[in-house]
C-alpha positions in Angstrom: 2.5 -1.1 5.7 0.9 1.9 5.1 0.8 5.0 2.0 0.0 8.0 3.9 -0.1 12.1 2.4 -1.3 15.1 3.5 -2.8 18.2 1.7 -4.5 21.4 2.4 -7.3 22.6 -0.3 -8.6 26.0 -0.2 -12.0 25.5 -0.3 -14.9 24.5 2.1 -14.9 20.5 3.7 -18.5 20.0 1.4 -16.5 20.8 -2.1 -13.8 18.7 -0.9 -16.1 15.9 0.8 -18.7 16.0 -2.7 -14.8 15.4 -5.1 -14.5 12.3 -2.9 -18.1 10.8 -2.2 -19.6 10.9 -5.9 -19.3 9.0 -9.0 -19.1 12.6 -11.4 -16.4 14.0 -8.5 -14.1 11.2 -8.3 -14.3 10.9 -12.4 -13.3 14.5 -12.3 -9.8 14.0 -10.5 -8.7 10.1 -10.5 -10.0 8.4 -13.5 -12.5 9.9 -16.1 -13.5 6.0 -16.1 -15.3 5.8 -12.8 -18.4 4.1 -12.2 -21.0 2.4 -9.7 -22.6 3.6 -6.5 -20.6 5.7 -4.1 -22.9 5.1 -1.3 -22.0 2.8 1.8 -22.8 -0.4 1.0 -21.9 0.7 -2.9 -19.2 -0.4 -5.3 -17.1 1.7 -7.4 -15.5 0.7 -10.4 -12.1 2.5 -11.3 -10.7 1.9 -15.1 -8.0 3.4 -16.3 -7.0 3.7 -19.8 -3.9 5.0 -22.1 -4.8 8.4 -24.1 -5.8 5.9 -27.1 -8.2 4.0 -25.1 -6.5 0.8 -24.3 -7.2 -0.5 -21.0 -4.2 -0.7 -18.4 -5.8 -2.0 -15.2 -8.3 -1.1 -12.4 -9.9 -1.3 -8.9 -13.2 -2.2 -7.4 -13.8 -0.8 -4.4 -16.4 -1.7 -1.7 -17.6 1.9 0.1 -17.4 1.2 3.6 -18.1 4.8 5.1 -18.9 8.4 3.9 -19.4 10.8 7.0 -20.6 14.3 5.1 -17.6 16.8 5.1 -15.1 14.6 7.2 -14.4 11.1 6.1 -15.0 8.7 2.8 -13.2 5.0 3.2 -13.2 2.5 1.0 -12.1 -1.2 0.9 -10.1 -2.8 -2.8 -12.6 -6.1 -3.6 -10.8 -6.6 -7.3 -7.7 -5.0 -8.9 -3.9 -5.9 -8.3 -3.0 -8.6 -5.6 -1.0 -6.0 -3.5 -4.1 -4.2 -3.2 -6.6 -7.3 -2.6 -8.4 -6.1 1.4 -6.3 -2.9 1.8 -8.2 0.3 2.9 -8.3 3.8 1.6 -9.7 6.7 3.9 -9.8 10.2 3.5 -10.4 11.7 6.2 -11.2 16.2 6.8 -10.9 18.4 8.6 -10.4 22.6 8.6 -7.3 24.4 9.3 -6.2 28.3 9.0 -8.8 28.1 5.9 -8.1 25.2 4.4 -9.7 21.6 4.1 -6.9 19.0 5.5 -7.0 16.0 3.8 -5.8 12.9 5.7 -5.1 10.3 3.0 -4.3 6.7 4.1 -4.3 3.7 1.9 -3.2 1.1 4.9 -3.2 -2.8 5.2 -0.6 -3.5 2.6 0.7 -7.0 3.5 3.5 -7.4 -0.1 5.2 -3.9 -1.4 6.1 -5.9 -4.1 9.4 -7.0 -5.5 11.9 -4.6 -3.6 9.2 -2.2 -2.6 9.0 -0.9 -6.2 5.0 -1.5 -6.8 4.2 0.7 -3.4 6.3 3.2 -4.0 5.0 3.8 -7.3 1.5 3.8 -5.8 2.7 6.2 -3.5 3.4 8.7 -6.2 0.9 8.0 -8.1 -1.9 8.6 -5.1 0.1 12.1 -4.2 -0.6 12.7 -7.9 -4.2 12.1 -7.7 -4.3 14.3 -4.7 -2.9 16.9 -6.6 -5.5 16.5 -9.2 -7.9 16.7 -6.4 -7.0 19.9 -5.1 -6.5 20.8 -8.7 -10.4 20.0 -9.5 -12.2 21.5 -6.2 -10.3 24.8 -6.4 -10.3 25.3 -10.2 -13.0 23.2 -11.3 -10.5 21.1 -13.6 -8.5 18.5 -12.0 -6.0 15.7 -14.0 -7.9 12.5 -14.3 -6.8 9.4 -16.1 -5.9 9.2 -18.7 -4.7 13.2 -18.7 -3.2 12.2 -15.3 0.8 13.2 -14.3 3.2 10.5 -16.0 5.9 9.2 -13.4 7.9 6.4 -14.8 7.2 3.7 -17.3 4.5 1.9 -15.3 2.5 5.0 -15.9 
């Protein structure tokens, strides 16, 4: 089972591809709380907190590839069990002036009970990619905890 969304940013594959591949860009549209190394063979460390600080979970991810201005993909080592060995791959490319973004997060072997936990990560990642666009073609994107609210999971 896969989460897969697509979205066109209007601004050049390198603005798009430095969002994705650096600690400072993916602090400035998923989670302010980012940290590590974002270069293959790296970890990064996503935390994500309520507006008063409290922690309300997180990821670890292993960076498995970043090809400059066409592909970042990562592999979860720690967060929820759903997530445990899944992938998540952005992948560029331009069309009509725009950067395509290809976003997968793949391998999901348990939804969760009655689907509920993917599809709320399914909204929740076409949230981020909002904030993404948000950040590389304003300079201000919507990163946890200022992040879109979707249901009482967060």
């Amino acid at each position: 089972m896969d989460i897969v969304h697509r979205i066109g940013i209007k601004a050049p594959a390198a603005d798009v591809y430095k969002a994705l591949a650096t600690i400072e860009g993916l602090a400035g549209w998923w989670t302010r709380d980012t940290t590590g190394n974002a270069q293959p063979g790296g970890h990064v460390a996503f935390r994500f907190h309520t507006v008063t600080g409290d922690e309300i979970g997180g990821f670890t991810m292993g960076v498995l590839e970043q090809t400059p201005d066409h592909k970042v993909r990562w592999q979860v080592e720690d967060g929820p069990a759903e997530w445990l060995g899944t992938e998540v791959e952005f992948q560029l490319s331009q069309q009509d002036g725009q950067t395509i973004v290809m976003f997968g997060h793949r391998q999901w072997r348990d939804a969760g009970p009655g689907g509920e936990f993917m599809a709320h990560c399914s909204t929740k990642w076409a949230t981020f990619l909002l904030s993404l666009r948000e950040l590389v073609e304003t300079g201000r994107g919507q990163p946890a905890p200022d992040d879109v609210k979707i249901s009482n999971w967060h």
